[in-house]
N, C-alpha and C positions, 0 to 999 in steps of 0.2 A: 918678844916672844918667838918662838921656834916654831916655824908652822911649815910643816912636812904635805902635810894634805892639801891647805889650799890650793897653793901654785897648780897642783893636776885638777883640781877640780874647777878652777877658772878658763884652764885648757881644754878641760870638757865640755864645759857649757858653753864655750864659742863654738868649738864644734857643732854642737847641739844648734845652736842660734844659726849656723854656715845652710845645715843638711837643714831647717826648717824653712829656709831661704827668707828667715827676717831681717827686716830693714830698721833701723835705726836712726831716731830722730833726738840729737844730743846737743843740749846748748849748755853753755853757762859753765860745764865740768871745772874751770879756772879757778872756778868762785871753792876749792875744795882744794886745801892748804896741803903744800908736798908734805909738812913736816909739824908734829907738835899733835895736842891733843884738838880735837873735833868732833862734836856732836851731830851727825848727818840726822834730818828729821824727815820721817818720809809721811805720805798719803800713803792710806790701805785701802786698795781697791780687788787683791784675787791672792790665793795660794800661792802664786810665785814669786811675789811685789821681793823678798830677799834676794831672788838666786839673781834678778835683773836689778836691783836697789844695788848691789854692789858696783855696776859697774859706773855710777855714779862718779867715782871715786878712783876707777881704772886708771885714767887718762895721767892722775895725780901719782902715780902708783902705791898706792895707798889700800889694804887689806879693812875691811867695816867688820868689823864683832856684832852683831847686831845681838836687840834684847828681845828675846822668842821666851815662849811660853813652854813652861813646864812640862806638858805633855808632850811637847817633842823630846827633851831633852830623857824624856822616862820610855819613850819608843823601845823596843828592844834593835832596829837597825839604826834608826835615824838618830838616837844619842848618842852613841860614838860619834859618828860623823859632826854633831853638833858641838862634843865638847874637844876633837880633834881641830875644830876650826875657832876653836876658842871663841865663842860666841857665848853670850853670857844668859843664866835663865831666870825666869821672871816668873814669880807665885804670885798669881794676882791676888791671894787672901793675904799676904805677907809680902809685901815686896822692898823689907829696908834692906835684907842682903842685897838683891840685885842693884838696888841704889846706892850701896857702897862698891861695890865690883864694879858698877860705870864708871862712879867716878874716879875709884883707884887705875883703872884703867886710862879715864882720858887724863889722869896727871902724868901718867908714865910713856902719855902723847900718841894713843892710841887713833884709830877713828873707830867712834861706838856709831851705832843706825839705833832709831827707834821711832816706835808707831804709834804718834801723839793721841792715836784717836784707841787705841789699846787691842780694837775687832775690824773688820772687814765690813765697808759701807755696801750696805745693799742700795743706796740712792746714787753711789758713787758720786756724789757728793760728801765733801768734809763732816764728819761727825764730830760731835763736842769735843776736846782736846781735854788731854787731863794735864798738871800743870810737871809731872814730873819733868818731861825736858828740859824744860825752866831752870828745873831745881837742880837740878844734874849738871847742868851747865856751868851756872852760878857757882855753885862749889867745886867745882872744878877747875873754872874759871877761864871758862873755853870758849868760842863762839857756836853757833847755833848754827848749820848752813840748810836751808829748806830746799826737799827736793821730791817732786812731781811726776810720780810715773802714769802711763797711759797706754792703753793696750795690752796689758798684763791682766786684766781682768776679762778679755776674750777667749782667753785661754782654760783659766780655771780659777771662777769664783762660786760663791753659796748661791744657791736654787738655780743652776746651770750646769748641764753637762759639759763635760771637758771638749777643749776644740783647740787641737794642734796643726791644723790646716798650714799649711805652709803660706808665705807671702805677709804673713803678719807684719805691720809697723808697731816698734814699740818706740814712744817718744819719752825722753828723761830731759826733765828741767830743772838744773841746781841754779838757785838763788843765790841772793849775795851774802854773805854771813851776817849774820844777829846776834850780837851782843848784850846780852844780858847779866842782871845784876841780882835778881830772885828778892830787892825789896819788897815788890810788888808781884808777886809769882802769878796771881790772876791777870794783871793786866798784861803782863809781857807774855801771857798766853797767848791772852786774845788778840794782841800783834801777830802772835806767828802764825794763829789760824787764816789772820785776816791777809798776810801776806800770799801763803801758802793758796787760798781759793782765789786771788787775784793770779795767780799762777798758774793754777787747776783750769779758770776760765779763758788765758791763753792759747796754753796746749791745746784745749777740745776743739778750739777754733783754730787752731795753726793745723793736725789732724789731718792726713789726706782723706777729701770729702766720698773719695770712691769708697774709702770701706767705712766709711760713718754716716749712711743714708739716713735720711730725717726718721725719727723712730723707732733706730735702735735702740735694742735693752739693754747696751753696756753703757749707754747715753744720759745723762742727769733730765728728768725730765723741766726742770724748768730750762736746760739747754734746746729742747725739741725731741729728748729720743722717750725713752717709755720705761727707765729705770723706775723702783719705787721711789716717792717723793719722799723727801726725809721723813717725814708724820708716816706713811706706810711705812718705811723701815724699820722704824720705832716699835710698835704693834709687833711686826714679824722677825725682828731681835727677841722680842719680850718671851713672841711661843714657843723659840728655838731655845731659849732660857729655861722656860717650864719645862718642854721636852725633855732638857739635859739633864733635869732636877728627877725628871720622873725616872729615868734610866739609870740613873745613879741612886735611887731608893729601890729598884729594883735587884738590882746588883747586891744591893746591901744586904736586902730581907734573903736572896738565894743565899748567899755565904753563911747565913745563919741557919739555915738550915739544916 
């Protein structure tokens, strides 16, 4: 692919990352193949988990298309920029195009990103996995590499104001690749979730402890901070659900008008 855009916008966001005076905690980047197709699987923990999820992938020098939702790609700024960077989009009422656009993508040896858990954990803890990675994979016939960001969700996630404070650590943890074969598309899930939270509970404790004081709310609460437990989550996923439901019947009934 031709990609005119990215290169400057990689060159921006270090910037960006230099002038915020963040620190970076990066292990594992090896484990994320210079060449050939690859399925990067990430945790969602905030609003930025992409523009830092690529640099997973830097080290390899390797470009992530990642699979974003529809309504970015219908923004009036932000879809250019999306389909300039050739990232691929995802209808979640209908998602067998974007399920063939990954996979035609990782046979032509691409690296694709995507966010097993589909929305943004309020327990910052793992949410259920849906098994497309699996399946994407599989037909593809690509490995899985799981990878673990941390600190991305202090910045800008849901029921938090934004906080760009400078001094930020953001820690990225690529795993070793998973291979998969989609016989069993449920259980090679629940491998990678299970790989993935053994990975998740690393980082939080690997973490410089100065800016993760017992208590925090970007903190899983069965790790000690005061995130919602995944059971609250659940509930307040549900009202933000209805909310969206109600706003979007609202919208409807005005245009009829």
């Amino acid at each position: 692919m031709r990609d005119v855009t990215y290169p400057p916008i990689i060159v921006t966001a270090k910037t960006a990352f230099r002038a915020l005076g963040q620190r970076f905690q990066m292990t594992g980047t090896e484990h994320v193949p210079r060449e050939g197709g690859v399925l990067l699987a990430y945790n969602h923990i905030g609003y930025v988990d992409f523009v830092y999820g690529g640099l997973a992938a830097n080290p390899s020098g390797r470009l992530v298309r990642f699979m974003s939702k529809r309504e970015l790609f219908d923004h009036r700024w932000v879809g250019p920029l999306m389909r300039s960077l050739h990232h691929i989009e995802v209808d979640r009422g209908e998602g067998v195009a974007s399920f063939h656009t990954a996979v035609d993508y990782l046979k032509r040896g691409e690296a694709v990103g995507i966010f097993p858990e589909a929305t943004i954990s309020r327990s910052m803890e793992l949410k259920e996995f849906k098994s497309g990675a699996v399946r994407i994979a599989a037909a593809a016939g690509v490995p899985i590499v799981p990878v673990i960001l941390w600190g991305t969700q202090r910045m800008m996630t849901k029921d938090h104001p934004r906080d760009f404070s400078r001094g930020t650590t953001i820690a990225i943890r690529v795993g070793e690749p998973m291979h998969v074969t989609g016989a069993d598309a449920v259980a090679e899930t629940a491998e990678l979730r299970a790989r993935m939270a053994a990975m998740l509970a690393e980082v939080v404790a690997d973490y410089p402890a100065d800016e993760q004081p017992p208590g925090s709310w970007w903190v899983p609460a069965s790790m000690g901070g005061s995130a919602p437990t995944p059971d609250e989550a659940i509930v307040l996923d549900a009202a933000e659900k209805r909310e969206r439901a109600r706003k979007r019947a609202e919208k409807r009934a005005k245009k009829k008008r």
